[in-house]
C-alpha positions, -999 to +999 in steps of 0.1 A: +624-748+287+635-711+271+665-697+279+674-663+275+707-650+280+718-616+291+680-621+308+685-589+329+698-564+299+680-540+278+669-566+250+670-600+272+643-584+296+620-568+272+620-607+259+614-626+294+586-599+298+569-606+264+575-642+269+554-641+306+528-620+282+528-646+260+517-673+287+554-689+289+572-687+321+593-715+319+620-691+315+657-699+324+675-663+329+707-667+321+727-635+332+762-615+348+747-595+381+776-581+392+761-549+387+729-559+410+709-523+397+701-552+365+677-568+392+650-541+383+646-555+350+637-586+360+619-580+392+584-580+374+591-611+354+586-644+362+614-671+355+620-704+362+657-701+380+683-675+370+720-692+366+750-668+366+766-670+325+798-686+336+778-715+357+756-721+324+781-727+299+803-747+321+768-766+326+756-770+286+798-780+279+792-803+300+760-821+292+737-810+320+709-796+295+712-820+267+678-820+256+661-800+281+661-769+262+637-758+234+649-725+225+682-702+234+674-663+226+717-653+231+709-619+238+741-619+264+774-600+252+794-570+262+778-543+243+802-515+250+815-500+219+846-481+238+859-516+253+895-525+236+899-556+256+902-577+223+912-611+247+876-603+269+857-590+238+867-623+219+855-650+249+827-631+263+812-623+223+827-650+198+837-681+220+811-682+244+781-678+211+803-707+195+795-728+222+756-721+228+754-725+187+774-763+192+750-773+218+720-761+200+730-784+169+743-812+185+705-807+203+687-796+176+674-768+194+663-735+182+691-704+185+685-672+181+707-646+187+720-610+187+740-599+163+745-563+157+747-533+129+780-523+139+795-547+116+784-524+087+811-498+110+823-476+081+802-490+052+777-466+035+752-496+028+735-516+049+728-547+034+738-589+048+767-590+027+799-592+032+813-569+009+801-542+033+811-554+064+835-531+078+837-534+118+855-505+134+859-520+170+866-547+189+829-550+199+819-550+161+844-577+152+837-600+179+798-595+164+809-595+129+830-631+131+805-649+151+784-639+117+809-653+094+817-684+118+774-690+112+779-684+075+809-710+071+786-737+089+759-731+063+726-749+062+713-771+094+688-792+108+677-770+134+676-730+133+700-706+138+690-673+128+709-638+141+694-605+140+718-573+133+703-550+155+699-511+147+697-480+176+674-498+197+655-478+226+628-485+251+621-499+287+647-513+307+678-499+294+685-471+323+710-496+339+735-486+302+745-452+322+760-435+290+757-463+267+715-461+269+697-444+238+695-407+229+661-410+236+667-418+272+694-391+277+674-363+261+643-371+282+665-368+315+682-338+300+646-321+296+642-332+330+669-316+346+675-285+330+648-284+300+672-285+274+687-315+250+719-311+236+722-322+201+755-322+180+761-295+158+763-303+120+790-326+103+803-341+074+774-325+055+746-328+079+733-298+093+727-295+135+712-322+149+703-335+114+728-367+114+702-395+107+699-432+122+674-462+124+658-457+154+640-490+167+617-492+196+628-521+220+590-537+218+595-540+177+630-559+181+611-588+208+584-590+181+609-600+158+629-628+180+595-643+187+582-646+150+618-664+145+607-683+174+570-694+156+588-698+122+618-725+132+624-733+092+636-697+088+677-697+093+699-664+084+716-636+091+688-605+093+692-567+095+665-559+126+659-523+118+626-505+106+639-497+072+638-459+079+664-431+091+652-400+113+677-374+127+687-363+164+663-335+159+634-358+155+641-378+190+644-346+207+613-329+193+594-364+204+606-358+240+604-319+236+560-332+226+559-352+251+569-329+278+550-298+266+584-275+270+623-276+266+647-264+237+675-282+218+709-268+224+736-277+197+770-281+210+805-288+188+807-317+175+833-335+192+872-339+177+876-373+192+843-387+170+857-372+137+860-401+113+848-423+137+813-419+137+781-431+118+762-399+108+740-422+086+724-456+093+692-474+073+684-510+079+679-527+040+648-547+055+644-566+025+655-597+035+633-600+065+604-589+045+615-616+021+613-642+046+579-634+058+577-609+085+556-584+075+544-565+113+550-527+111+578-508+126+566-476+150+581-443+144+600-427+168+570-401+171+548-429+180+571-450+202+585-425+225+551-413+242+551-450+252+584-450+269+585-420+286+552-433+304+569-461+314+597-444+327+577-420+344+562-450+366+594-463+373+617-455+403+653-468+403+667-469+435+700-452+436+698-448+399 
């Protein structure tokens, strides 16, 4: 059996659907749907049972899947970088990841999970070390200790390998309201009104110019399941294409797509001063290194793709 928690998020989905692709659909979605609009990312999947998060870990603490599960892809966390519930942040992130990883080596059982690039926070470098590792929220901490709780444990029998995701975009992330990409944003701002507000320039990058490591959603699942076909490959990974583009070049891609719209730059806000990544580039290296070697898609050639998903899509009361 494959489990897959935080089954009916952004990441999580994308991964039950490219597992069904891939001819598996003995799927265990493991998930919070409080917020029930999550359903629609699931509703064209196939699973074997869904299990609410809380009923799952109670369930592996207590011995009910001892040796029943192949594979754990942790996908499930509380992503939201404005939360400063430290007490939440740290049992929904770091406790509740200690616990899958103890079952997975007391089972011997593949686990594979998401870590993310915030830890980097106000670092300059972007490279799995620790020297760099500079979390600037709660979110990034609980992220950046699981990391160094996984490095402390060292070398084991069975795999445990965590992915530091970049700005990841693509289908299935509308449920994130205003925590979903720029790319989705700007395509319902061209949408509305036919204009996508960019942020003027700052801290010495002109309008709309700040750069990040865009990653399409479909790149990121290709990555968990070659970690998934190569179980002797354990470590902490950067999951990032290796390349910066700015705002402007996400905006122009939905501008192409759309055949009209503008870009508006507005002030950058006072609030985000000294508190904001203008820059981010995922050092690949490492992942190269280890043997995946599939190319990343440009935001040019990954955006086309999502907005024709999204233009078959129909969210109800979204």
């Amino acid at each position: 059996m494959i489990v897959v928690t935080g089954a009916a998020g952004f990441i999580g989905s994308n991964l039950v659907k490219a597992l069904n692709q891939h001819g598996h659909s003995d799927v265990l979605a493991v998930d919070d749907l409080t917020d029930g609009k999550k359903m629609f990312n699931l509703a064209d999947c196939e699973i074997i049972d869904y299990v609410d998060k809380e009923r799952f870990i109670n369930a592996i603490t207590g011995g009910e899947f001892d040796g029943k599960i192949n594979v754990i892809f942790h996908q499930g966390a509380c992503s939201t970088t404005t939360e400063w519930d430290g007490r939440f942040m740290m049992e929904n992130n770091y406790e509740y990841s200690k616990k899958l990883l103890h079952y997975c080596l007391n089972n011997k059982t593949q686990y594979i999970y998401a870590s993310s690039a915030s830890v980097y926070g106000g670092s300059s470098e972007f490279v799995e070390s620790r020297e760099v590792e500079k979390p600037l929220n709660i979110y990034a901490y609980s992220k950046f200790l699981f990391d160094q709780y996984v490095r402390r444990i060292g070398k084991t029998e069975s795999q445990v390998a965590g992915l530091r995701y970049f700005n990841v975009y693509g289908p299935r992330e509308q449920h994130k309201g205003g925590m979903a990409s720029v790319a989705f944003h700007f395509n319902n701002q061209i949408i509305a009104n036919g204009t996508c507000c960019l942020f003027e320039g700052h801290d010495g990058y002109p309008d709309g110019g700040q750069q990040r490591d865009f990653i399409f959603v479909d790149d990121v699942v290709k990555v968990n399941l070659w970690l998934w076909d190569n179980p002797q490959t354990s470590d902490i990974f950067n999951c990032g294409t290796g390349r910066c583009q700015t705002f402007n070049d996400v905006a122009n891609a939905v501008i192409n797509y759309h055949q009209k719209g503008q870009i508006e730059y507005i002030p950058f806000p006072e609030a985000l001063k000294g508190a904001y990544q203008s820059y981010t580039r995922a050092d690949i290296s490492k992942l190269r290194d280890a043997g995946y070697s599939e190319p990343f898609k440009t935001v040019e050639q990954a955006i086309p793709e999502y907005l024709n998903w999204l233009q078959n899509q129909d969210f109800i009361g979204q």
